[in-house]
N, CA and C atoms as a LAMMPS dump frame, in Angstrom:
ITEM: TIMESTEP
0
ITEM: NUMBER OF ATOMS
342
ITEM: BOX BOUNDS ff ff ff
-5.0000000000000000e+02 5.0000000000000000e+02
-5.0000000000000000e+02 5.0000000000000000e+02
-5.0000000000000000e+02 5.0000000000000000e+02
ITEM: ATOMS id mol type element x y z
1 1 1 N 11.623 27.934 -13.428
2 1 2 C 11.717 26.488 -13.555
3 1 3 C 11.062 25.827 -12.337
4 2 1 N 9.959 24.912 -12.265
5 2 2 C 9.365 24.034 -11.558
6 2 3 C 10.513 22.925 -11.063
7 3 1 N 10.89 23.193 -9.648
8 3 2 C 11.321 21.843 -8.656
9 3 3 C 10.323 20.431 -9.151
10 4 1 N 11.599 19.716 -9.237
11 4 2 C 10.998 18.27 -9.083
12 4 3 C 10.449 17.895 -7.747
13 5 1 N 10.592 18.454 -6.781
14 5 2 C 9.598 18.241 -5.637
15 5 3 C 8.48 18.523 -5.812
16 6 1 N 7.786 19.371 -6.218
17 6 2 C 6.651 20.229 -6.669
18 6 3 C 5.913 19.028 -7.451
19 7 1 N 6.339 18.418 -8.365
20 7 2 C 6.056 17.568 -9.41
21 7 3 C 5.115 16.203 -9.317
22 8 1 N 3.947 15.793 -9.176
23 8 2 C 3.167 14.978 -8.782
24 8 3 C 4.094 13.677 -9.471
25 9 1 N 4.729 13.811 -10.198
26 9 2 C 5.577 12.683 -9.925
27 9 3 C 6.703 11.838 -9.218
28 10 1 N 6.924 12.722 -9.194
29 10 2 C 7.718 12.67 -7.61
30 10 3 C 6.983 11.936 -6.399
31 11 1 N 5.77 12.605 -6.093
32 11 2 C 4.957 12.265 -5.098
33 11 3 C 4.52 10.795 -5.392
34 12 1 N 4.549 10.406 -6.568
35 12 2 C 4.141 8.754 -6.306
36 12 3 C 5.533 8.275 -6.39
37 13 1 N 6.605 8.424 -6.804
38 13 2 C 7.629 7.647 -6.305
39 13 3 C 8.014 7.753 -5.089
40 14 1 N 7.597 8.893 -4.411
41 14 2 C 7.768 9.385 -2.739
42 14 3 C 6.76 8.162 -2.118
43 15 1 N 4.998 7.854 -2.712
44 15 2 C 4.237 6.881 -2.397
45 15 3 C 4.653 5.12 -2.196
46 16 1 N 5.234 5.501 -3.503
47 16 2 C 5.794 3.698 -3.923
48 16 3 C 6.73 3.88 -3.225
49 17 1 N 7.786 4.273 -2.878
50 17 2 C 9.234 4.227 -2.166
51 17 3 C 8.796 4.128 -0.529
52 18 1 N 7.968 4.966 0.355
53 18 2 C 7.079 4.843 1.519
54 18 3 C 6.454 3.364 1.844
55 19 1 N 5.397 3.41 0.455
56 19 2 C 5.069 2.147 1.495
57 19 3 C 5.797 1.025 1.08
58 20 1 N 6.544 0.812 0.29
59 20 2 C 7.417 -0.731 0.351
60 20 3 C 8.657 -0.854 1.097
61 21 1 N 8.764 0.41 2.032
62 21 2 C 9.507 0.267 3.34
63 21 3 C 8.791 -0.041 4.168
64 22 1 N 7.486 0.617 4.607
65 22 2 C 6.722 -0.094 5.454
66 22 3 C 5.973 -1.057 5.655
67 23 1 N 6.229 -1.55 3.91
68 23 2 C 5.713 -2.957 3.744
69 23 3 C 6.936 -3.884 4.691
70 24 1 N 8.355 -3.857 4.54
71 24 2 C 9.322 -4.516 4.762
72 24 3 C 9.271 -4.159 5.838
73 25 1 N 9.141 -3.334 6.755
74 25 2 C 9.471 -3.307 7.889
75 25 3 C 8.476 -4.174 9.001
76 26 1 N 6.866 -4.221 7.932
77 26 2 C 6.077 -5.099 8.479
78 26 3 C 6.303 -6.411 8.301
79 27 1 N 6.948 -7.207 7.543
80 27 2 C 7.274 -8.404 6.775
81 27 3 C 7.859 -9.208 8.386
82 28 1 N 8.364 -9.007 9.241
83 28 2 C 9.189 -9.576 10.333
84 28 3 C 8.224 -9.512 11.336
85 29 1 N 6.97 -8.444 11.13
86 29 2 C 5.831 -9.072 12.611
87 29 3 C 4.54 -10.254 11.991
88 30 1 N 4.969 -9.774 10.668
89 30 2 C 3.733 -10.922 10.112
90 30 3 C 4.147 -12.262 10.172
91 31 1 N 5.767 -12.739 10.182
92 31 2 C 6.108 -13.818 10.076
93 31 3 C 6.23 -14.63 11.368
94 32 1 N 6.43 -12.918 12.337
95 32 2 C 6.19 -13.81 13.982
96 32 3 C 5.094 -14.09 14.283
97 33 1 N 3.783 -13.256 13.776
98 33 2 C 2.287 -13.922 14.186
99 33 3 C 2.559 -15.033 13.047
100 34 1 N 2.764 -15.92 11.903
101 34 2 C 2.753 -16.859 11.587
102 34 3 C 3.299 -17.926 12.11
103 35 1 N 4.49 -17.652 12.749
104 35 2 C 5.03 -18.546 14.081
105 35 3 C 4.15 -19.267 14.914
106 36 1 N 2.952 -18.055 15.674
107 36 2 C 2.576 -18.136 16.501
108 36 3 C 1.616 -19.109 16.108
109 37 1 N 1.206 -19.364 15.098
110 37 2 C 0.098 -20.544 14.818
111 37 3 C 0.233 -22.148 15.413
112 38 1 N 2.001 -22.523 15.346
113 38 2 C 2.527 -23.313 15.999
114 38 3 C 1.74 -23.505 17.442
115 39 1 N 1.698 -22.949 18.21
116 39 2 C 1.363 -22.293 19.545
117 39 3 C -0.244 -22.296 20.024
118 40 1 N -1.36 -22.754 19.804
119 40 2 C -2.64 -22.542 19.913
120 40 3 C -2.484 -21.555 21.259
121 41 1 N -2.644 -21.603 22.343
122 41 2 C -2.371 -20.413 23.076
123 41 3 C -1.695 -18.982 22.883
124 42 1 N -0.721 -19.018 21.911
125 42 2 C -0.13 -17.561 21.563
126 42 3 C -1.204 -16.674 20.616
127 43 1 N -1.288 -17.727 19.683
128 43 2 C -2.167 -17.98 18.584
129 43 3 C -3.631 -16.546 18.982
130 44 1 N -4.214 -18.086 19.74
131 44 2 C -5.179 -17.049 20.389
132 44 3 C -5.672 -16.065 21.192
133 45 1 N -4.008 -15.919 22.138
134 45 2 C -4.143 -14.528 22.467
135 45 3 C -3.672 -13.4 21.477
136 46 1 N -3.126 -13.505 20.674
137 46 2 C -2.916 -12.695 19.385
138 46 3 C -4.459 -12.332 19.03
139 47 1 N -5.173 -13.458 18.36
140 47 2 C -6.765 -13.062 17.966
141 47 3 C -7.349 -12.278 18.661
142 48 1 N -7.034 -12.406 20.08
143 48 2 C -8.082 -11.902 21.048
144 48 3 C -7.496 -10.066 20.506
145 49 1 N -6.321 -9.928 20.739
146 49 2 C -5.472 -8.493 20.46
147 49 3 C -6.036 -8.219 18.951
148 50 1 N -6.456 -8.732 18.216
149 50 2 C -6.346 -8.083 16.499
150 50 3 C -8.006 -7.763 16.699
151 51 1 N -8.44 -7.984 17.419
152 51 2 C -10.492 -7.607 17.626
153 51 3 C -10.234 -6.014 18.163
154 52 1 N -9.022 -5.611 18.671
155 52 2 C -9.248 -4.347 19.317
156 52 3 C -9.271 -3.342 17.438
157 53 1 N -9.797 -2.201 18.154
158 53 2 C -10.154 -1.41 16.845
159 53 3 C -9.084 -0.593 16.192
160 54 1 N -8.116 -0.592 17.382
161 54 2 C -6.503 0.121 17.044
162 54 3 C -5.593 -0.926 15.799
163 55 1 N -5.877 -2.329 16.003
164 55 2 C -5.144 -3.192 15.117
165 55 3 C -6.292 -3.055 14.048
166 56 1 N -7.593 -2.922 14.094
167 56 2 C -8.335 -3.048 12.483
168 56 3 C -8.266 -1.691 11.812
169 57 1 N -7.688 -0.604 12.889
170 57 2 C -7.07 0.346 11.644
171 57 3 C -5.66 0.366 11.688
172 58 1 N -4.943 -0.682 11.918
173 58 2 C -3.798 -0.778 11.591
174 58 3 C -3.902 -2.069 10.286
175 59 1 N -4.459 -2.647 10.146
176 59 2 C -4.844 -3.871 9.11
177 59 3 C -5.38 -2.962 7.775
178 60 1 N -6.612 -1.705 7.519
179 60 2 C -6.665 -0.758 7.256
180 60 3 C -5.787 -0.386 6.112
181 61 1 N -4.734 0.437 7.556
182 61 2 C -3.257 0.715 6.735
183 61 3 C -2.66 0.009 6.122
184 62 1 N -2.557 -1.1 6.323
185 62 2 C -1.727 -2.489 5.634
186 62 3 C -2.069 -2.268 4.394
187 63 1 N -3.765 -2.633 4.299
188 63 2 C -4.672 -3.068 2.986
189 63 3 C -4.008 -1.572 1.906
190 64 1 N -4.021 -0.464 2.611
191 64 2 C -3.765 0.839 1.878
192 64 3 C -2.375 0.85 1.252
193 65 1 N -1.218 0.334 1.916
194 65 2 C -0.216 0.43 1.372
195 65 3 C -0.011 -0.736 0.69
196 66 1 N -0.559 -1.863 0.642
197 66 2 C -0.388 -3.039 0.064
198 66 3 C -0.726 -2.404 -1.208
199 67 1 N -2.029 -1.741 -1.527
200 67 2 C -2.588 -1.562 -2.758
201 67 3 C -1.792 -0.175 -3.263
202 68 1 N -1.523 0.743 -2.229
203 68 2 C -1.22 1.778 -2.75
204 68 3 C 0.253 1.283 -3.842
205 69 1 N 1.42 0.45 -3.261
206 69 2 C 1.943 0.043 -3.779
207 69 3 C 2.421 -0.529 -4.82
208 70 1 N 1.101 -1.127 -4.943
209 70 2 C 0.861 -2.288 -6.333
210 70 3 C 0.182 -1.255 -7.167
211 71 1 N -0.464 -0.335 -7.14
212 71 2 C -0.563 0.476 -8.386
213 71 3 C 0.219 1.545 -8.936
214 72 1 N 1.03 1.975 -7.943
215 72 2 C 2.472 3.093 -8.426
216 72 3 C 3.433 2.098 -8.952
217 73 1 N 3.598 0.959 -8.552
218 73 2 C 4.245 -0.126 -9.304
219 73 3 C 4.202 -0.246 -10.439
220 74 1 N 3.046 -0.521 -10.568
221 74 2 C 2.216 -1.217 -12.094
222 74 3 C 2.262 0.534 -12.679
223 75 1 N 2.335 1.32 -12.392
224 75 2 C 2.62 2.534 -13.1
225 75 3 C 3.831 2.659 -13.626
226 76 1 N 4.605 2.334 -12.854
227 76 2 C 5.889 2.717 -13.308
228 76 3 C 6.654 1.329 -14.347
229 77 1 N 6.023 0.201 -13.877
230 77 2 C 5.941 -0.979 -15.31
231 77 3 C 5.294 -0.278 -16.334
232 78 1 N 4.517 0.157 -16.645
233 78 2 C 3.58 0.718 -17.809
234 78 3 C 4.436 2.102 -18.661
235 79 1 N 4.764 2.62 -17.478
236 79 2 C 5.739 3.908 -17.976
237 79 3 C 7.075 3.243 -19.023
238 80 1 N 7.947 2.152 -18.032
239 80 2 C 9.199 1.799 -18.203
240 80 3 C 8.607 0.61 -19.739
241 81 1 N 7.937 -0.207 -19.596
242 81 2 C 7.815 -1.39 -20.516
243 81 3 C 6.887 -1.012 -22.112
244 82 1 N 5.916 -0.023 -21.608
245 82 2 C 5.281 0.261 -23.135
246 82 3 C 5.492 1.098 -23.429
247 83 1 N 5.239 1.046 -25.517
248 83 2 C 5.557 2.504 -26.191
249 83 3 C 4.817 3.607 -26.018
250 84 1 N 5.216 4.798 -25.218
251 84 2 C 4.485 6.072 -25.191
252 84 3 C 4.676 6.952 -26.708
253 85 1 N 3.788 7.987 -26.484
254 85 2 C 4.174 8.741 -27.798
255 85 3 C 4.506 10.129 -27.066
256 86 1 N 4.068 10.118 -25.843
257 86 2 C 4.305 11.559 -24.832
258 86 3 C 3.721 10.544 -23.614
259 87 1 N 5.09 10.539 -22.836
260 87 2 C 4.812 10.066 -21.63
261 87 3 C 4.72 10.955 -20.232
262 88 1 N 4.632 12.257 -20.636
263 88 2 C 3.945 13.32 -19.758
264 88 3 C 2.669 13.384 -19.24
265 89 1 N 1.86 12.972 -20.262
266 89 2 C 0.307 12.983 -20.111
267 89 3 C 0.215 11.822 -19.4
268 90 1 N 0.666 10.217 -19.852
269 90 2 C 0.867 9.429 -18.818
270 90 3 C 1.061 9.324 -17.686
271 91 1 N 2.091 9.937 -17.104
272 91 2 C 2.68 9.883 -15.964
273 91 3 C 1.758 10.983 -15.193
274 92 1 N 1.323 11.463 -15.582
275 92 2 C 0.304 12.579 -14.709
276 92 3 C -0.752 11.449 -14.587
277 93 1 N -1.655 11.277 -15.567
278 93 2 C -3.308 10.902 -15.463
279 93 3 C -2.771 9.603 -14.58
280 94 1 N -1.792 8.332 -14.757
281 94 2 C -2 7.267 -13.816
282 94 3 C -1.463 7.352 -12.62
283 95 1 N -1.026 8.572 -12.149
284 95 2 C -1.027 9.22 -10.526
285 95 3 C -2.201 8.986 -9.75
286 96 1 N -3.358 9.942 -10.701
287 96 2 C -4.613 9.968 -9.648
288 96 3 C -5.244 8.613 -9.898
289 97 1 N -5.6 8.14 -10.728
290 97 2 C -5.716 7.114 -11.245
291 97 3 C -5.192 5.947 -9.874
292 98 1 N -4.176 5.451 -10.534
293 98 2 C -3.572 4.613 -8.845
294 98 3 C -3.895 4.974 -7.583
295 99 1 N -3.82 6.755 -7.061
296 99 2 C -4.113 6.909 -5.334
297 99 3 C -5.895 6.673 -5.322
298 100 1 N -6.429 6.701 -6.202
299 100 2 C -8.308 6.86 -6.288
300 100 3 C -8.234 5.149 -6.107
301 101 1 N -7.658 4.254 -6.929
302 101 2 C -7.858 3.189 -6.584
303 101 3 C -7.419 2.474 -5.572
304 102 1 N -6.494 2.995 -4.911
305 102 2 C -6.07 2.709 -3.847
306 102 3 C -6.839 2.922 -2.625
307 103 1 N -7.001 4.163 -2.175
308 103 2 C -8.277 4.87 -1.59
309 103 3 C -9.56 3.494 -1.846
310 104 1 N -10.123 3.286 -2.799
311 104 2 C -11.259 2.456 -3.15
312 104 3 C -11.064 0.995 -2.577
313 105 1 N -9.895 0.643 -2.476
314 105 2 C -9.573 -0.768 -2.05
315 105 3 C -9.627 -0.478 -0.601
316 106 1 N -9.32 0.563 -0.056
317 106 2 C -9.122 0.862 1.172
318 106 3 C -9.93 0.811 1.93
319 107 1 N -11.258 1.89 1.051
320 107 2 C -12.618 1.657 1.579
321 107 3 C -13.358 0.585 1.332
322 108 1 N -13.486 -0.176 -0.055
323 108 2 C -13.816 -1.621 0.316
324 108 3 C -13.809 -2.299 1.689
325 109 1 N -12.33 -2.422 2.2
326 109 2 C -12.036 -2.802 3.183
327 109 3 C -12.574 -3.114 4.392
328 110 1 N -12.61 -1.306 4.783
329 110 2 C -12.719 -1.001 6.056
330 110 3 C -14.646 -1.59 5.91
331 111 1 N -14.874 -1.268 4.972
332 111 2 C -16.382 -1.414 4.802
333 111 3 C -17.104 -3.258 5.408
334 112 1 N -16.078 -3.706 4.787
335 112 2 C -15.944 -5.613 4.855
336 112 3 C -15.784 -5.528 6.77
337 113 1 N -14.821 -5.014 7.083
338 113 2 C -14.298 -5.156 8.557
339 113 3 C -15.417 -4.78 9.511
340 114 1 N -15.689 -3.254 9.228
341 114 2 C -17.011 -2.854 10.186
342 114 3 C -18.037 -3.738 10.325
């Protein structure tokens, strides 16, 4: 018998469950740099800090889990809300499906930034 660990499904609820903690855990520094707009001096020493190359691959990561998120999401809406006839084959093919597009948004990205 095959462990459900083993199980590439698993691994995107391990994906989706990952990054919408680290979405939330980011949610409280994004709202203090929105603070900081108040502030033209905080403001722009913040800007001056987000040009270093350590925060544009931390922005990067953001873009990756933002998206990675929203498509294990929208997977698991698709799984839960429409009629399958075998939702095995499903749940496999929109795994790679979601991390490839995710990946693609990612590199978009970084591509825009460089």
């Amino acid at each position: 018998m095959k462990s459900s660990h083993t199980h590439q499904g698993y691994w995107a609820f391990i994906g989706h469950r990952l990054s919408g903690i680290a979405l939330a855990v980011f949610l409280p520094a994004h709202f203090y740099v929105l603070a900081m707009a108040l502030d033209e001096a905080k403001l722009d020493g913040f800007l001056k800090l987000a040009e270093m190359p350590a925060m544009k691959f931390g922005e990067w990561g953001l873009v990756l889990l933002l998206s990675m998120h929203m498509f294990f999401g929208l997977r698991l809406l698709a799984l839960e809300l429409l009629p399958w006839s075998s939702t095995r084959d499903a749940r496999i093919s929109w795994i790679g499906w979601g991390f490839a597009a995710s990946m693609a948004i990612g590199l978009v990205f970084v591509a825009g930034v460089i």
